[in-house]
C-alpha beads as a LAMMPS data file, in Angstrom:
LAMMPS data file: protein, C-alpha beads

220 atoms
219 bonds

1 atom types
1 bond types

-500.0 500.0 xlo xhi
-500.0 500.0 ylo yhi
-500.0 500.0 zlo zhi

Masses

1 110.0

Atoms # bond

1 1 1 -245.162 384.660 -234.373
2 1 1 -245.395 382.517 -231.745
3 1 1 -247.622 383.130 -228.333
4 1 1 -245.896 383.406 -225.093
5 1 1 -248.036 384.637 -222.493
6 1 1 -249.938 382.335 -219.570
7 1 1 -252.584 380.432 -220.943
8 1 1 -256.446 379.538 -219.825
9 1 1 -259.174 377.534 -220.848
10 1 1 -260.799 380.163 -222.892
11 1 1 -257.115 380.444 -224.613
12 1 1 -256.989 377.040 -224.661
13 1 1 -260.272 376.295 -226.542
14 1 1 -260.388 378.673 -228.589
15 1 1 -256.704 377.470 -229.989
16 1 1 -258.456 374.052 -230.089
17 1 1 -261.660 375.431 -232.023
18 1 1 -258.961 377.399 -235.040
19 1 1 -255.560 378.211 -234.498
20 1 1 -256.468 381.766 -236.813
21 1 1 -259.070 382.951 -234.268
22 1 1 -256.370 382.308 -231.361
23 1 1 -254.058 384.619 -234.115
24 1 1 -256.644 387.285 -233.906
25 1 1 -258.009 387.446 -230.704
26 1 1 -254.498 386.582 -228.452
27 1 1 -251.552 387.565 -230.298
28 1 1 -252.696 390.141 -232.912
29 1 1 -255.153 391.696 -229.758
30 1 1 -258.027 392.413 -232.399
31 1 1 -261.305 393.754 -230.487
32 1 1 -263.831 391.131 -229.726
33 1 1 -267.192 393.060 -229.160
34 1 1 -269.225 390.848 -227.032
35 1 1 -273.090 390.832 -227.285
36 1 1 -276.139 391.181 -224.504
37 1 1 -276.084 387.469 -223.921
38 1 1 -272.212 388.592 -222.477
39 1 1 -273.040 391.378 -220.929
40 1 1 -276.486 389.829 -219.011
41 1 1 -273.982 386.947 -218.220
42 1 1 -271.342 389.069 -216.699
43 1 1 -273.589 390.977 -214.602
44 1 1 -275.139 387.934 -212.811
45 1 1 -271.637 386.953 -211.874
46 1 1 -271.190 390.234 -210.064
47 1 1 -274.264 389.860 -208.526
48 1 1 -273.423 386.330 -207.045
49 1 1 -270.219 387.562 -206.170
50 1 1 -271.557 390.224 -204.357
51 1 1 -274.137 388.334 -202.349
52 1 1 -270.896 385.404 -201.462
53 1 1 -268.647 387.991 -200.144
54 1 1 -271.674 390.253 -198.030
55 1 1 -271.579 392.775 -200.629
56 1 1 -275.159 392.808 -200.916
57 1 1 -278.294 391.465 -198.780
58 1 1 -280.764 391.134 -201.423
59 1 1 -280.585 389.081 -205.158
60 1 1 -282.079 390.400 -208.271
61 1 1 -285.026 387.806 -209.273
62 1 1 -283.274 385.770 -211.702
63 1 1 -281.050 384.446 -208.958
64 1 1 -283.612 384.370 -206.069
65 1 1 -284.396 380.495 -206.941
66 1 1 -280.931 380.175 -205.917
67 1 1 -280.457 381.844 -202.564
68 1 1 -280.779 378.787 -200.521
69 1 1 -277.838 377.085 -202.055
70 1 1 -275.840 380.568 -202.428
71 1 1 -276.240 380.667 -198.511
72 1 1 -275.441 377.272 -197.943
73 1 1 -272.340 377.424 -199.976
74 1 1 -271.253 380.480 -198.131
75 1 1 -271.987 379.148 -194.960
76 1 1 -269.472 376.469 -195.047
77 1 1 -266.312 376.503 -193.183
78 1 1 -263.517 377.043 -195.801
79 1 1 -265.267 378.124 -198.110
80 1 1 -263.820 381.428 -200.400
81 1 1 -265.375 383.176 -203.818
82 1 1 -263.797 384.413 -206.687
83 1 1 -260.115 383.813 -206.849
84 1 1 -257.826 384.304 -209.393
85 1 1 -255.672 381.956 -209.462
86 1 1 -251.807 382.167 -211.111
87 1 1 -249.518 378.757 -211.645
88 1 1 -246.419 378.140 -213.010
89 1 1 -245.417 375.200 -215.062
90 1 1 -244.855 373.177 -212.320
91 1 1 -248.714 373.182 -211.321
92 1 1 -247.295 375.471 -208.120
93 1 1 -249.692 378.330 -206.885
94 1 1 -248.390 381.867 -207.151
95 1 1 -249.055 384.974 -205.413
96 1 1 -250.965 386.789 -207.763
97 1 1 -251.610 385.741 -211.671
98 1 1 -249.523 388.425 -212.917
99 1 1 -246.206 386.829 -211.497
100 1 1 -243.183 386.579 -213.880
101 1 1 -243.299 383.164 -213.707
102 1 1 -247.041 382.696 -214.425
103 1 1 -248.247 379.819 -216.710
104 1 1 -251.508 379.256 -216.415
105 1 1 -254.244 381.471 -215.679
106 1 1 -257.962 380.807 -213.984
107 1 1 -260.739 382.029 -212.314
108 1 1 -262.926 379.697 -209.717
109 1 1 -266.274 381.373 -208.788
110 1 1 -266.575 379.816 -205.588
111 1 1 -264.703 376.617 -203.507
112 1 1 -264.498 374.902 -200.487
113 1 1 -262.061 372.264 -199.049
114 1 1 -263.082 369.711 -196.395
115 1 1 -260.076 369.007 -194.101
116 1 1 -261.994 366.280 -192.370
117 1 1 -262.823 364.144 -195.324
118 1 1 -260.053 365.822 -198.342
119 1 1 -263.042 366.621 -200.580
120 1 1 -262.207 369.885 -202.887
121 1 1 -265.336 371.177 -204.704
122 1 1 -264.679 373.726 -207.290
123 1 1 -267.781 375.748 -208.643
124 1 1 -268.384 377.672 -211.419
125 1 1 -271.500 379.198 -212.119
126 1 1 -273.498 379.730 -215.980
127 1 1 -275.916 381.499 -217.047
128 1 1 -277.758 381.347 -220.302
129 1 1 -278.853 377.737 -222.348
130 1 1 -278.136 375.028 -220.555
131 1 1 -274.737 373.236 -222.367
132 1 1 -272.676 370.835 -220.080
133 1 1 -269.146 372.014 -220.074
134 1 1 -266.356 370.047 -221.894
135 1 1 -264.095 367.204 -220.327
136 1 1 -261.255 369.836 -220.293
137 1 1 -263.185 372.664 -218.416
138 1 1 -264.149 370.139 -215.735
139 1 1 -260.510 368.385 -215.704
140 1 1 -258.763 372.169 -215.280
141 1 1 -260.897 373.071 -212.744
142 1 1 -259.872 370.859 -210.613
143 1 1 -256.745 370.862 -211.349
144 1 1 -256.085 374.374 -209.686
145 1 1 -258.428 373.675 -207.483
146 1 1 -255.651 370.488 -206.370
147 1 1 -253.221 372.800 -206.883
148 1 1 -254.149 375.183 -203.683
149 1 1 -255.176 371.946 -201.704
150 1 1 -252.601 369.247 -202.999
151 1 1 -253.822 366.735 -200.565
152 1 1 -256.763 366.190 -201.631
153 1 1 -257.809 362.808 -202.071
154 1 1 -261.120 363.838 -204.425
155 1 1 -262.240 366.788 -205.929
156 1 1 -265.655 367.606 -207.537
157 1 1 -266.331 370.375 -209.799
158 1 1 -269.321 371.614 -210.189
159 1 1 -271.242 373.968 -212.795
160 1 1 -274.679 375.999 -211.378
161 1 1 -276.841 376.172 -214.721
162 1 1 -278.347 379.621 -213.202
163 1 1 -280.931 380.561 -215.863
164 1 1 -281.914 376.488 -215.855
165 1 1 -282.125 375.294 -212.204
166 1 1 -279.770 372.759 -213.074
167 1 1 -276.442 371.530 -211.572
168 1 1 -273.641 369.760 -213.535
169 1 1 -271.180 367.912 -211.124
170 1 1 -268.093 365.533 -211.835
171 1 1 -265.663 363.725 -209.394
172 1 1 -262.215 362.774 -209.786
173 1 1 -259.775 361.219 -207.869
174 1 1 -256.213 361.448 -206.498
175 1 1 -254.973 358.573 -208.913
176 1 1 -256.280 360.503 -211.815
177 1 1 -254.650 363.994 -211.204
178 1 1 -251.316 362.951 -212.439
179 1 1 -252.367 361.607 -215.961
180 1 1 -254.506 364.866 -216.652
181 1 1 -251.934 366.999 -215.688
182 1 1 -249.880 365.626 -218.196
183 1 1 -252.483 365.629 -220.635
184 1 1 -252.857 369.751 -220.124
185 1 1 -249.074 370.373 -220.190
186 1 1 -248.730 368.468 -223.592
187 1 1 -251.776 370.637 -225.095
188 1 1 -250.134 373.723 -224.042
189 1 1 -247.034 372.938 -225.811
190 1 1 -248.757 372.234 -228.728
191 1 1 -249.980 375.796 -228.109
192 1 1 -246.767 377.584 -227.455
193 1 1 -244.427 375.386 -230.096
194 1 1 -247.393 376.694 -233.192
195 1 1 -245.591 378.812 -235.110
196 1 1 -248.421 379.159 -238.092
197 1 1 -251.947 379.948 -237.182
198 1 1 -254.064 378.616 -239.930
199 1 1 -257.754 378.705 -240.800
200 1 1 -259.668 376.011 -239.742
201 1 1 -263.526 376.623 -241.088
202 1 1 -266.173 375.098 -239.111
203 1 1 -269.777 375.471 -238.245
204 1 1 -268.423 377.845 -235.326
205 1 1 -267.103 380.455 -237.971
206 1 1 -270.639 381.676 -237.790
207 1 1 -270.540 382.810 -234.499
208 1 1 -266.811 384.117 -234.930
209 1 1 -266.245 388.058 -234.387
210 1 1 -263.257 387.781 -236.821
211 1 1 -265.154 385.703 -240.153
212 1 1 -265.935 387.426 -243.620
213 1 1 -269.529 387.293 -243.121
214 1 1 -269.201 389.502 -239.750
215 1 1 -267.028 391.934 -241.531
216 1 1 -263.560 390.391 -240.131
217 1 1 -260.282 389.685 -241.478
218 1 1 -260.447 385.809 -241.679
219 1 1 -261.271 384.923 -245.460
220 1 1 -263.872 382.370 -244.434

Bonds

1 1 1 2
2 1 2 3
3 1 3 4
4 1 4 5
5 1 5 6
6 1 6 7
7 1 7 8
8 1 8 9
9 1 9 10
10 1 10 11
11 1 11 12
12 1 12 13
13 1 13 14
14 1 14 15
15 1 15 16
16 1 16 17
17 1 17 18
18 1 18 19
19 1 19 20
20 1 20 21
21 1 21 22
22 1 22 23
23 1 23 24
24 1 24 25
25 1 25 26
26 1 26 27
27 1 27 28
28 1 28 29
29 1 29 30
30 1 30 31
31 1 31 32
32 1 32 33
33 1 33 34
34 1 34 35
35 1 35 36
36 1 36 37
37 1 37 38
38 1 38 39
39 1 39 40
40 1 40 41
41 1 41 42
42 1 42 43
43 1 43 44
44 1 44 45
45 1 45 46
46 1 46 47
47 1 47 48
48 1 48 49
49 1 49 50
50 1 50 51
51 1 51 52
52 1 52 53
53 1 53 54
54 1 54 55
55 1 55 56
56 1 56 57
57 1 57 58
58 1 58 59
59 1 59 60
60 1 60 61
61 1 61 62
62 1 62 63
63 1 63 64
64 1 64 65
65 1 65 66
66 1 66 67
67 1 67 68
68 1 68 69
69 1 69 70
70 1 70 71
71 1 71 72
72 1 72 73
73 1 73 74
74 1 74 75
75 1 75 76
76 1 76 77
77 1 77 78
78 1 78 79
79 1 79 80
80 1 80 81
81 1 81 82
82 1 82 83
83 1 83 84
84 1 84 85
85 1 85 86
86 1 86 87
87 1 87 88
88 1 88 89
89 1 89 90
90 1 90 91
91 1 91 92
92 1 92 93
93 1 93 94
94 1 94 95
95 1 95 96
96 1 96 97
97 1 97 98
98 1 98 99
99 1 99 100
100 1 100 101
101 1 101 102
102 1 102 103
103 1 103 104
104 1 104 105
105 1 105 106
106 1 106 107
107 1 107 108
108 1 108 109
109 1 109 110
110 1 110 111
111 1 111 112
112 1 112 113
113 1 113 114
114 1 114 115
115 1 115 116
116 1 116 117
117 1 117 118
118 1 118 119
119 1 119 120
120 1 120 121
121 1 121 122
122 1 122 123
123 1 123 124
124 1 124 125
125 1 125 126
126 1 126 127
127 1 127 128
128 1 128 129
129 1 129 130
130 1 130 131
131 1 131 132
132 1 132 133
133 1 133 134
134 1 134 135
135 1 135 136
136 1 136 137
137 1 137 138
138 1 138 139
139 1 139 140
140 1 140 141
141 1 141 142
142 1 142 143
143 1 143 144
144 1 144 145
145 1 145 146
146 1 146 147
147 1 147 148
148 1 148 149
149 1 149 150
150 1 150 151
151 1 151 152
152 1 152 153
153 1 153 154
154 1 154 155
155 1 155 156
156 1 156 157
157 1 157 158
158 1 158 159
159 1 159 160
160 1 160 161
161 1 161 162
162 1 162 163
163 1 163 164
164 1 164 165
165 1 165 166
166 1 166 167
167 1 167 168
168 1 168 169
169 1 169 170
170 1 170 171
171 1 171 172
172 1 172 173
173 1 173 174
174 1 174 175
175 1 175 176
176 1 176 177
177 1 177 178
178 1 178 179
179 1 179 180
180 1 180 181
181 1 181 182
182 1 182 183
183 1 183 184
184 1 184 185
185 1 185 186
186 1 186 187
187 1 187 188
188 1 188 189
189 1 189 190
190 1 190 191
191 1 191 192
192 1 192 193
193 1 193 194
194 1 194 195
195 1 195 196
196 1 196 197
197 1 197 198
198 1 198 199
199 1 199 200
200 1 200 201
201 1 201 202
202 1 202 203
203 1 203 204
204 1 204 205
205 1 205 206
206 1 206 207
207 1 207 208
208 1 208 209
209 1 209 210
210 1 210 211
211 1 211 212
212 1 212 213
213 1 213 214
214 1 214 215
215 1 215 216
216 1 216 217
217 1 217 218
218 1 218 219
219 1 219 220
């Protein structure tokens, strides 16, 4: 059975990581329980979300190290928190992400466009050990980042390593936005042209909610 609905980095790497776990977790709709580490992680985001939009006044402790930077973020002129962000396949912004003609799928934590200088900076924020995204995280970032602000002439996304103090940043520019476009609309059709979603075992399949050793359906 082949998959046909909008795709997102998660989607994306976990296709990448075994075609069998994409099977499971996107097509088939298996439950996924997630752990503390999830949880702990997802409530931090609300939390930071909260405190961007006014929500809130105060930070819980394990973000307080951060408030400076959270208000100087906020503080800046066009600068907007959690969006979800739809696009179709021709990289084109679209109301909402549950539009017909949806195609890919993302969230952006926070982001601010310069007009006076065309700098976009994308941020996403992390919580937990310290693990500097992948090439394709930071390339699709700002990609719909470009896609809302098209004139852009560079565009830096950034990662906040919450739990670590640490900040991740890389910077591309308008030359480059072309090729990796291309580069993402090839690995999606090798994602929507798969037709059989085989096994592939790996170190990872530890860690997989699906494997034998967890109690799932996989046979490795």
């Amino acid at each position: 059975m082949p998959y046909t609905e909008p795709w997102g980095h998660s989607k994306l790497d976990t296709f990448q990581q075994c075609k069998k776990r994409f099977e499971f977790q996107y097509i088939k709709k298996l439950p996924s329980p997630g752990n503390e580490a999830m949880a702990r992680g997802g409530r931090m985001h609300e939390d930071i979300e909260a405190y961007l939009q006014g929500w809130i006044t105060e930070l819980p402790a394990a973000i307080l190290p951060w408030k400076d930077r959270l208000d100087e973020l906020k503080a800046l002129p066009n600068f907007t928190s959690e969006q979800a962000v739809g696009l179709d396949k021709t990289w084109k912004p679209l109301k909402d992400w549950f539009h017909k003609d949806t195609w890919l799928r993302a969230k952006m934590d926070a982001k601010n466009y310069a007009d006076t200088t065309k700098h976009l900076a994308v941020v996403d924020f992390k919580s937990g050990n310290y693990r500097i995204p992948s090439d394709e995280q930071i390339e699709l970032y700002v990609l719909v980042g470009v896609a809302q602000h098209p004139e852009a002439e560079t565009a830096t996304a950034e990662f906040w390593f919450i739990d670590k103090d640490d900040v991740y940043s890389k910077t591309y520019k308008a030359a480059e936005f072309p090729a990796l476009r291309t580069k993402f609309e090839g690995l999606a059709n090798k994602l929507y042209n798969t037709q059989v979603w085989m096994e592939e075992p790996s170190r990872e399949c530890k860690w997989c909610p699906y494997s034998k050793s967890r109690g799932g359906p996989c046979k490795f």
